[in-house]
N, CA, C and O atoms as a printed pandas DataFrame, in Angstrom:
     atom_number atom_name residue_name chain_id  residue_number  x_coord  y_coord  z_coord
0              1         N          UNK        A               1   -7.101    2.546   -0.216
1              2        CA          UNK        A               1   -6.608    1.266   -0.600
2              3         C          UNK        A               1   -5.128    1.194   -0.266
3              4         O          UNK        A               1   -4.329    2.106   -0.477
4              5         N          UNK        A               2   -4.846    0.020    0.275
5              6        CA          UNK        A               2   -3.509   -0.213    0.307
6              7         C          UNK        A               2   -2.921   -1.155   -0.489
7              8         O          UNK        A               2   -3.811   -1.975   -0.712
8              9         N          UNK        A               3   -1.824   -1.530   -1.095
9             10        CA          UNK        A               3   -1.008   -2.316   -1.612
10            11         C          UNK        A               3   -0.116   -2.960   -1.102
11            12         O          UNK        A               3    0.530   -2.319   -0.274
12            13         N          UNK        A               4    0.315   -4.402   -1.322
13            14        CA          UNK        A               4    1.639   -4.773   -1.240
14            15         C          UNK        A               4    2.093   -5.852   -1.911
15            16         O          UNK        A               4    1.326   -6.693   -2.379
16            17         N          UNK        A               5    3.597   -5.923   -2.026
17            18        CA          UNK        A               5    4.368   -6.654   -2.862
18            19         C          UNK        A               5    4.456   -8.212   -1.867
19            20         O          UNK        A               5    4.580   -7.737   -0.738
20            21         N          UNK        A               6    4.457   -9.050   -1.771
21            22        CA          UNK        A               6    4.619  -10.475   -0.870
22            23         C          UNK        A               6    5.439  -11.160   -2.055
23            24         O          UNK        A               6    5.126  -11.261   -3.241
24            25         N          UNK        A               7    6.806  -11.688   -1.252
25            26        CA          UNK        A               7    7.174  -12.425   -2.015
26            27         C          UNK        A               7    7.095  -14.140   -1.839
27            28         O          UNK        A               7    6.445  -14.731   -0.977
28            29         N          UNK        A               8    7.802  -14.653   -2.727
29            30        CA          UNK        A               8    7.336  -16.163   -3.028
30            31         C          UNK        A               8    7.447  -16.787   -1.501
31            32         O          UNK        A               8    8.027  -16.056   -0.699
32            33         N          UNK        A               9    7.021  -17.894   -1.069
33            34        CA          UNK        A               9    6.902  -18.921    0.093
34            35         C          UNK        A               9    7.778  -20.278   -0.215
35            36         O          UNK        A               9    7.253  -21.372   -0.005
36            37         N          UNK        A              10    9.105  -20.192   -0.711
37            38        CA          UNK        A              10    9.783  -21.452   -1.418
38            39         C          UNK        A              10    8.843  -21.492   -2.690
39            40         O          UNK        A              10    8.641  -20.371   -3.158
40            41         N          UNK        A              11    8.156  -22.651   -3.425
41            42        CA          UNK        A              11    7.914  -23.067   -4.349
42            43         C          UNK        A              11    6.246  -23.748   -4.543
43            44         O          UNK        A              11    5.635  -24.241   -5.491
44            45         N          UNK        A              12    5.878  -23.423   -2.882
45            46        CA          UNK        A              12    4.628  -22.935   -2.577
46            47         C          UNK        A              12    3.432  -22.210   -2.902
47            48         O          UNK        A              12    2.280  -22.462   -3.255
48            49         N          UNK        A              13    4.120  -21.250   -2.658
49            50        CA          UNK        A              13    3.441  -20.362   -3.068
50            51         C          UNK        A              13    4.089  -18.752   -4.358
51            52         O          UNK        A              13    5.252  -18.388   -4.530
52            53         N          UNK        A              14    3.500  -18.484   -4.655
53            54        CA          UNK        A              14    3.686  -17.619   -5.641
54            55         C          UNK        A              14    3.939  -16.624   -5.284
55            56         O          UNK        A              14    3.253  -16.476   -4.273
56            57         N          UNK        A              15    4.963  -15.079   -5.566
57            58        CA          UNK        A              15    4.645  -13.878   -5.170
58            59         C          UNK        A              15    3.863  -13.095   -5.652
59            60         O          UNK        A              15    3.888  -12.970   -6.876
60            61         N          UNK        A              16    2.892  -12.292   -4.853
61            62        CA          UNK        A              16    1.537  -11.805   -5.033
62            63         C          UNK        A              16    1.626  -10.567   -5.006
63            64         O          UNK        A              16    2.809  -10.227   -5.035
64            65         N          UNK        A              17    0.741   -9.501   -4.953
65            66        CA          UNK        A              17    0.032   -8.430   -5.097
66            67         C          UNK        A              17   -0.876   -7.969   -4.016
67            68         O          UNK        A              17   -1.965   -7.567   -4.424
68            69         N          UNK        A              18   -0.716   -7.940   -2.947
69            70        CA          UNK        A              18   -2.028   -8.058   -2.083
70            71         C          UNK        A              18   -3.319   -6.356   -2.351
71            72         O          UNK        A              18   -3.028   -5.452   -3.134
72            73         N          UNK        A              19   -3.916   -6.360   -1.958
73            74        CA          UNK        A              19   -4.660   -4.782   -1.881
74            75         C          UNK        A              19   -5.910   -5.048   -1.302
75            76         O          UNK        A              19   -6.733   -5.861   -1.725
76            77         N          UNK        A              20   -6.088   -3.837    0.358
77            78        CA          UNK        A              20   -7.116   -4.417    1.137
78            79         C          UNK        A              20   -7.136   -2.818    1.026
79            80         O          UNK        A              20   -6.219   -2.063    0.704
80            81         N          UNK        A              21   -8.931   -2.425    1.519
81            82        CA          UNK        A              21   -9.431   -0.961    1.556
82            83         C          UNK        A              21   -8.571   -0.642    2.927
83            84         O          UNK        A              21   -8.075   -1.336    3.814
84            85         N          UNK        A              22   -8.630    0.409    2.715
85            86        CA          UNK        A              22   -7.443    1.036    3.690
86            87         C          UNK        A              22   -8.306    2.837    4.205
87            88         O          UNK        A              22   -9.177    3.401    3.543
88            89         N          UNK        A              23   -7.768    3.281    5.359
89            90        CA          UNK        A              23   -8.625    5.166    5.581
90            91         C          UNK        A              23   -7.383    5.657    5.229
91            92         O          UNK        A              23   -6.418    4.974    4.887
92            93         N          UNK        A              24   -7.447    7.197    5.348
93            94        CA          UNK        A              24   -6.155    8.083    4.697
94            95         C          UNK        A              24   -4.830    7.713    5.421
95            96         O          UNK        A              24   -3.953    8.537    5.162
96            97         N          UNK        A              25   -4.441    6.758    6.218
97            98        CA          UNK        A              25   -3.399    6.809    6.374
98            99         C          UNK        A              25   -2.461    5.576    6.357
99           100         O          UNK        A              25   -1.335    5.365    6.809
100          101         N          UNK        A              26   -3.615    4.637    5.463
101          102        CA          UNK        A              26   -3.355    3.976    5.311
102          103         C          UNK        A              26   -3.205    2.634    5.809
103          104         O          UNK        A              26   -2.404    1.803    5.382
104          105         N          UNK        A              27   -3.761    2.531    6.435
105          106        CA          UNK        A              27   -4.126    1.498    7.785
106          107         C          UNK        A              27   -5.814    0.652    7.337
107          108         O          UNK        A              27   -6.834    1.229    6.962
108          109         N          UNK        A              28   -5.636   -0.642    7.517
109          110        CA          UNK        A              28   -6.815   -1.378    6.748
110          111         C          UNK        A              28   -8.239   -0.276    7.684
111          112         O          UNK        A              28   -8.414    0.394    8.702
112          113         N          UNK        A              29   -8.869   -0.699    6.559
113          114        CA          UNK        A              29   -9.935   -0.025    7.088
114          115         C          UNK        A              29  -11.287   -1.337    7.581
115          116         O          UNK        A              29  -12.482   -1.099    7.755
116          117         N          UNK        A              30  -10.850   -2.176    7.659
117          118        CA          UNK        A              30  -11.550   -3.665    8.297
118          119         C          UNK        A              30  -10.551   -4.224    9.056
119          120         O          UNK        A              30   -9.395   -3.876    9.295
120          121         N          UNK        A              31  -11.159   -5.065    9.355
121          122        CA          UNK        A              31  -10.908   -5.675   10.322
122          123         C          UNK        A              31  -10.214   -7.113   10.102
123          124         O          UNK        A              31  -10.169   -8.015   10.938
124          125         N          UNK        A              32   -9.644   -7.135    8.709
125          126        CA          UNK        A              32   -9.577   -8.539    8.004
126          127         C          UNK        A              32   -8.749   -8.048    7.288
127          128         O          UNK        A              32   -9.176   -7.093    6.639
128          129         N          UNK        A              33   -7.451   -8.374    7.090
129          130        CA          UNK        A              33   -6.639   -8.389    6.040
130          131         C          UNK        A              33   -6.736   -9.072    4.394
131          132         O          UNK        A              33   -5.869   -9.171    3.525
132          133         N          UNK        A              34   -8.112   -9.457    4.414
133          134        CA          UNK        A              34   -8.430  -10.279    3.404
134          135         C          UNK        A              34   -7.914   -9.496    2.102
135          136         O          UNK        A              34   -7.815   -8.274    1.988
136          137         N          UNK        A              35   -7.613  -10.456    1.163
137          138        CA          UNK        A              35   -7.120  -10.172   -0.033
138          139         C          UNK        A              35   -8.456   -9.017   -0.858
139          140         O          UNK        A              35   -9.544   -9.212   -0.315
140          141         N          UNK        A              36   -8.504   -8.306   -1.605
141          142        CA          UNK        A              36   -9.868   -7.743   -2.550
142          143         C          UNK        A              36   -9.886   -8.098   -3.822
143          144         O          UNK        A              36   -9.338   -9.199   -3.786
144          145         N          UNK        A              37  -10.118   -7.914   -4.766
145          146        CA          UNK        A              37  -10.146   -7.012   -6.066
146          147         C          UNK        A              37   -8.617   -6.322   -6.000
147          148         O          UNK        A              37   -7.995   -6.110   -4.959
148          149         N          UNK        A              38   -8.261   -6.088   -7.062
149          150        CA          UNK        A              38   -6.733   -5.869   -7.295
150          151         C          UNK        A              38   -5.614   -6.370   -7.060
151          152         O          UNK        A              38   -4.554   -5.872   -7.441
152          153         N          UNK        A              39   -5.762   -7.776   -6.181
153          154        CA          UNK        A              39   -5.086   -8.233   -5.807
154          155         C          UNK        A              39   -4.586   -9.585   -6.805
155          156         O          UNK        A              39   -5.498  -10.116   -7.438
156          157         N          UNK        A              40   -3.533  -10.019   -6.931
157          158        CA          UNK        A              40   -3.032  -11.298   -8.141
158          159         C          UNK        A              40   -1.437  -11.443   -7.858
159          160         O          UNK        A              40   -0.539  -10.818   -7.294
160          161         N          UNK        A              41   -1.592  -12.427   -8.459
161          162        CA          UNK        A              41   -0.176  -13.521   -8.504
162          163         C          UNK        A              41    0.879  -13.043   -9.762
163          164         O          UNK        A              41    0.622  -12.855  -10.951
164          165         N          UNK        A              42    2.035  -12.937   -9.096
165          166        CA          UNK        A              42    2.995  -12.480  -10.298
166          167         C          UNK        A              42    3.717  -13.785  -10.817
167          168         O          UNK        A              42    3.917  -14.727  -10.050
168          169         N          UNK        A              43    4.077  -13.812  -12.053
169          170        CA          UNK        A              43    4.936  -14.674  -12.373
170          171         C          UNK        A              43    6.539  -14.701  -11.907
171          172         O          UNK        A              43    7.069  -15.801  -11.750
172          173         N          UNK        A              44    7.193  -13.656  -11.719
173          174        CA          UNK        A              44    8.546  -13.731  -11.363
174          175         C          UNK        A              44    8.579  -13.225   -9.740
175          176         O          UNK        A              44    7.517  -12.940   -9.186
176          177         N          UNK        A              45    9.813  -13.139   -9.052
177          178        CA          UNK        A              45    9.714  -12.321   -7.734
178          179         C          UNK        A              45    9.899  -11.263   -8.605
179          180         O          UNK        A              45   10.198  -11.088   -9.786
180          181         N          UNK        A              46    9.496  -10.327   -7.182
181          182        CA          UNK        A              46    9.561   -8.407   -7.011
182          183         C          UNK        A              46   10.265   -8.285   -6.919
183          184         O          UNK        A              46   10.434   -8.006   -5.732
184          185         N          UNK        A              47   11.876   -8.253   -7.859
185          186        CA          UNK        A              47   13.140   -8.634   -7.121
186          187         C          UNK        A              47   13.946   -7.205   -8.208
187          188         O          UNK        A              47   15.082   -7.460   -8.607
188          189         N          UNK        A              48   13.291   -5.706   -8.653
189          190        CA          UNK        A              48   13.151   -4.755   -9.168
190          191         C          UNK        A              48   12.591   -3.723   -9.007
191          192         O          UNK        A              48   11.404   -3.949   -8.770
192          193         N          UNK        A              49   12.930   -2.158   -9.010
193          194        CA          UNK        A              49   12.262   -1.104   -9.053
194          195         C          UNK        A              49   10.959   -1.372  -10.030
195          196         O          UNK        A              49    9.811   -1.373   -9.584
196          197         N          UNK        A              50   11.203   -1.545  -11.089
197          198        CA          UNK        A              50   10.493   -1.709  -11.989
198          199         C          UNK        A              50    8.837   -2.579  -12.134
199          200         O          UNK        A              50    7.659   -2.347  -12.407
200          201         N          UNK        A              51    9.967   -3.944  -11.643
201          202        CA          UNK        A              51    8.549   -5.166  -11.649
202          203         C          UNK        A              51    8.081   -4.435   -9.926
203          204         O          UNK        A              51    6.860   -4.471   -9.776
204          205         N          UNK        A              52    8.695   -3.940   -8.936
205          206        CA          UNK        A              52    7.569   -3.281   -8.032
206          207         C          UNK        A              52    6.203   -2.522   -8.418
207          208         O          UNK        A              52    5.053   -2.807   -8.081
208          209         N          UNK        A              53    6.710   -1.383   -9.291
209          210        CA          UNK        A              53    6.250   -0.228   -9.596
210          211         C          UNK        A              53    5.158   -0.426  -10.479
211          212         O          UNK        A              53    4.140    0.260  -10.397
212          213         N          UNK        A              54    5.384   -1.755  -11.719
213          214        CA          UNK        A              54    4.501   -2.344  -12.305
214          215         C          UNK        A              54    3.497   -2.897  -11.938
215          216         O          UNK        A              54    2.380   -2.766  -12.438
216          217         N          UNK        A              55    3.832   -3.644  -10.928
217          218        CA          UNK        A              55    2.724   -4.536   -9.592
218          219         C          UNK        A              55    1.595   -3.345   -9.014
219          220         O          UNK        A              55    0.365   -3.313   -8.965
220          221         N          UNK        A              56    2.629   -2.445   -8.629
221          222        CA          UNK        A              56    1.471   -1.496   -7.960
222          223         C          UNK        A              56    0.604   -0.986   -8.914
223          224         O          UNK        A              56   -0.571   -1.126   -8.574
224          225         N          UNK        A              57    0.761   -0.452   -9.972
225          226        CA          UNK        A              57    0.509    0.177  -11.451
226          227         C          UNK        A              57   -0.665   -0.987  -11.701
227          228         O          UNK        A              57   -1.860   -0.750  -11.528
228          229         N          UNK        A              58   -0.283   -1.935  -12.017
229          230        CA          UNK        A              58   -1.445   -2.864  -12.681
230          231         C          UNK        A              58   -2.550   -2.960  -11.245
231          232         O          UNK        A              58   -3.703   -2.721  -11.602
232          233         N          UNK        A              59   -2.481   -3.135  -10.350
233          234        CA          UNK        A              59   -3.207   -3.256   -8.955
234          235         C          UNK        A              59   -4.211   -2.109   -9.020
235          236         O          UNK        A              59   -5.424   -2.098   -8.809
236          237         N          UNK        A              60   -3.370   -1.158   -9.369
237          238        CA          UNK        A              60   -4.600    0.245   -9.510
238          239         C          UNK        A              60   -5.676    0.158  -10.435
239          240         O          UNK        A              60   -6.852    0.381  -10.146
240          241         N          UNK        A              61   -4.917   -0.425  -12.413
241          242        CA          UNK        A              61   -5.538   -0.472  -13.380
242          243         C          UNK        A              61   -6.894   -1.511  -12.787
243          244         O          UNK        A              61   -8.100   -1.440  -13.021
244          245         N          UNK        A              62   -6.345   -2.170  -12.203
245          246        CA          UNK        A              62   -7.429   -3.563  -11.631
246          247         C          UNK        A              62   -8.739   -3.062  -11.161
247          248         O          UNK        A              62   -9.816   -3.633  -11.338
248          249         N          UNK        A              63   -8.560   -2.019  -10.588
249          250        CA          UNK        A              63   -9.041   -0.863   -9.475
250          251         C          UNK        A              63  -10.203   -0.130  -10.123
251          252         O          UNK        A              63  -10.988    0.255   -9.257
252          253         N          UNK        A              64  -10.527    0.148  -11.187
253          254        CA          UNK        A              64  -10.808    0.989  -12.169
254          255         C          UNK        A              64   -9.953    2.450  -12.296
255          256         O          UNK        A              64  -10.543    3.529  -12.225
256          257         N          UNK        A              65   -8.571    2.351  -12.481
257          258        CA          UNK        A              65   -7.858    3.534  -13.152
258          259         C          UNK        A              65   -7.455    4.555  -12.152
259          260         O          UNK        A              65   -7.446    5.734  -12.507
260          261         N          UNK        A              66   -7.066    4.178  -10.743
261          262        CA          UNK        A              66   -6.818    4.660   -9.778
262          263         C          UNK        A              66   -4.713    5.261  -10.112
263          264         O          UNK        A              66   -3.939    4.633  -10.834
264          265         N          UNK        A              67   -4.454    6.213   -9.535
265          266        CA          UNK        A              67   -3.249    6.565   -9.644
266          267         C          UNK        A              67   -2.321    6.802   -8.301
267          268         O          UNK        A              67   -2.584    7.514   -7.332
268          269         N          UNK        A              68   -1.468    6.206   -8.476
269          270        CA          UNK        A              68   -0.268    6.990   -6.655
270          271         C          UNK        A              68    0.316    8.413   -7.166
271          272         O          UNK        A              68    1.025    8.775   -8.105
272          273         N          UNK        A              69   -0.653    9.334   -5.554
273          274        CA          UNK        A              69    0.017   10.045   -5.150
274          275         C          UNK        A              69    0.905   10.764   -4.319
275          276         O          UNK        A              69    0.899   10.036   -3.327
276          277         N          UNK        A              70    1.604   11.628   -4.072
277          278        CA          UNK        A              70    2.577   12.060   -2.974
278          279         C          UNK        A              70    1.730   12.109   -1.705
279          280         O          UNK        A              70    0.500   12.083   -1.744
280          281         N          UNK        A              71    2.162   12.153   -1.022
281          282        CA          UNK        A              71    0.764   12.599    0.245
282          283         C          UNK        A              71    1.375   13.650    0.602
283          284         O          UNK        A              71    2.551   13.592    0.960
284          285         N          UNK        A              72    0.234   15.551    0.546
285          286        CA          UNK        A              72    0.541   16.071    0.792
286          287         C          UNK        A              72    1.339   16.541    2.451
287          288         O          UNK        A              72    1.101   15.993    3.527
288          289         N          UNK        A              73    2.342   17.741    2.193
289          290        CA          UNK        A              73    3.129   18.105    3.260
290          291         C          UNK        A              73    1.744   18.270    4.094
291          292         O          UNK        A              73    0.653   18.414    3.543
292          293         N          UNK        A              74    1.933   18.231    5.448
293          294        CA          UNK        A              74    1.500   18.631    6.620
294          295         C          UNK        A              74    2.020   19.814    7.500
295          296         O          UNK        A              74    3.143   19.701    7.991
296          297         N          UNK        A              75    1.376   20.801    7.706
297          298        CA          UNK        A              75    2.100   21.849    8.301
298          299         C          UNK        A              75    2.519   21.483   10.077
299          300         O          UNK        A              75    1.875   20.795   10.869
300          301         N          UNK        A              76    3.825   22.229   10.297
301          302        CA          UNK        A              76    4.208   21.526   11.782
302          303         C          UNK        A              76    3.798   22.189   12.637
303          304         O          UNK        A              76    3.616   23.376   12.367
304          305         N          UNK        A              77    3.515   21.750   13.880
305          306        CA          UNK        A              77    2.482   21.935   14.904
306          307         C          UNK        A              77    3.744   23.258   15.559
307          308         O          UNK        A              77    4.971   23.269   15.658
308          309         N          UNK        A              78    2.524   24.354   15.929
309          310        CA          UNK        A              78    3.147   25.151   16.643
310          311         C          UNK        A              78    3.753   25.052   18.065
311          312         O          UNK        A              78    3.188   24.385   18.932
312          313         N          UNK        A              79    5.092   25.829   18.335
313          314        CA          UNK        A              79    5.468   25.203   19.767
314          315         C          UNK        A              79    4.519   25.938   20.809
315          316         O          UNK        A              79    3.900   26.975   20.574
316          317         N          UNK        A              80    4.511   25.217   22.013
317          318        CA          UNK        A              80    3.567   25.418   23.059
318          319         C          UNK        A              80    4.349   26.894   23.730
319          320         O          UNK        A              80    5.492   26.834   24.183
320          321         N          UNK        A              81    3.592   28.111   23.709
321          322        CA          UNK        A              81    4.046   29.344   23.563
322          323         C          UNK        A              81    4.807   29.446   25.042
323          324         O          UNK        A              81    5.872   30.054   25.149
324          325         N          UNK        A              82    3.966   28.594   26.519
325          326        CA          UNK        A              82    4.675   28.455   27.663
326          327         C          UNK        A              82    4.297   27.236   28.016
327          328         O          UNK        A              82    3.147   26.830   28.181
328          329         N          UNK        A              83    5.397   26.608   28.139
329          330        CA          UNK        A              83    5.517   24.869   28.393
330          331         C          UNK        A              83    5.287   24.720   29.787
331          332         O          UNK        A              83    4.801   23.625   30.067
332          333         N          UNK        A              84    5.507   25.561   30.850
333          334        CA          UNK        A              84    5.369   25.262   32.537
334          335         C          UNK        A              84    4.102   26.029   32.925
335          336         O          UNK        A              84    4.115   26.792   33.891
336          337         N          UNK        A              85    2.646   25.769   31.934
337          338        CA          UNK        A              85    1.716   26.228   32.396
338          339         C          UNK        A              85    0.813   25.015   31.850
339          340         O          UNK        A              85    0.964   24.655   30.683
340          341         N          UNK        A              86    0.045   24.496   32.535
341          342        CA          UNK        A              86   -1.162   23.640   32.429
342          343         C          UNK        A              86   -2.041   23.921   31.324
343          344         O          UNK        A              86   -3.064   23.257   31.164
């Protein structure tokens, strides 16, 4: 799943919450950016650490009880032992 914060459109539109299924790296996993489940309208802008962190937080609760984590380190690719061989 991915998340995001969208803010207001002038007086238009509202700032939202978006959350579309996403694969591990986070990249939609359809073909449609369509809004899902977890997704909703905030009353104020995202204009805070806080009201961010909350947005994402409630988006999960929405979710059934999902949590953010670090994404583990990746180990770095070994160097190519001789670079002028095919």
């Amino acid at each position: 799943m991915t998340a995001w914060v969208q803010p207001a459109y002038g007086r238009y539109q509202r700032p939202e919450i978006a959350v579309v299924p996403a694969d591990e790296t986070g990249a939609s996993a359809e073909r449609t950016l369509q809004r899902r489940p977890g997704s909703f309208v905030l009353h104020d802008e995202p204009d805070s650490t806080e009201r961010i962190e909350g947005a994402y937080w409630m988006a999960l609760q929405m979710l059934g009880g999902y949590t953010i984590v670090e994404p583990e380190p990746q180990p770095e690719p070994e160097p190519d032992p001789d670079p002028g061989q095919p």
